[in-house]
N, C-alpha and C positions, 0 to 999 in steps of 0.2 A: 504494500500500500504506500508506503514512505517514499520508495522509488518512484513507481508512478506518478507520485508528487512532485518530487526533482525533477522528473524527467519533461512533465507539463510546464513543470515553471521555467528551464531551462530556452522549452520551446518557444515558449512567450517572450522570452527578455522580460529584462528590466523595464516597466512601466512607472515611470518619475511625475509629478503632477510639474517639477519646476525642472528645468537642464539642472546637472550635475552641478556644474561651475557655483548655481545661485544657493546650493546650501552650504558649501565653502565658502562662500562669500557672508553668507548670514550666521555660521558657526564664528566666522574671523572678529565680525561685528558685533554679535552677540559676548562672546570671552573678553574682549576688550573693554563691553562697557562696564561688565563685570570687573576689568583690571582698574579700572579707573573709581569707579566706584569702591571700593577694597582699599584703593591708596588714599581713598579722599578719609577716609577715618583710621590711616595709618595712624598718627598720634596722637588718637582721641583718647585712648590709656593717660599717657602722661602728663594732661593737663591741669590736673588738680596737686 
C-alpha cells in the first residue's frame, strides 16, 4: 500500500501552491524578522 503511494506521488510531482524560490524567500524574511526582533531586547536583562 505504502509503495503504491510513492509510486503515485512520484508520478504527480511536486505540486507547490507558490514556485520554490518564494518560500526561500519568505523563510529568509521570516528568520530575520525574528533576528531583529530577539536583538531588539538583547539588553532588556540588564537595565535595572
Amino acid at each position: 500500500m505504502q509503495a503504491a503511494l510513492i509510486a503515485a506521488q512520484e508520478a504527480a510531482g511536486a505540486t507547490l501552491p507558490f514556485p520554490a524560490p518564494v518560500f526561500g524567500i519568505g523563510a529568509f524574511v521570516g528568520l530575520a524578522a525574528l533576528l531583529l526582533i530577539t536583538s531588539a531586547f538583547r539588553h532588556a536583562g540588564s537595565k535595572h
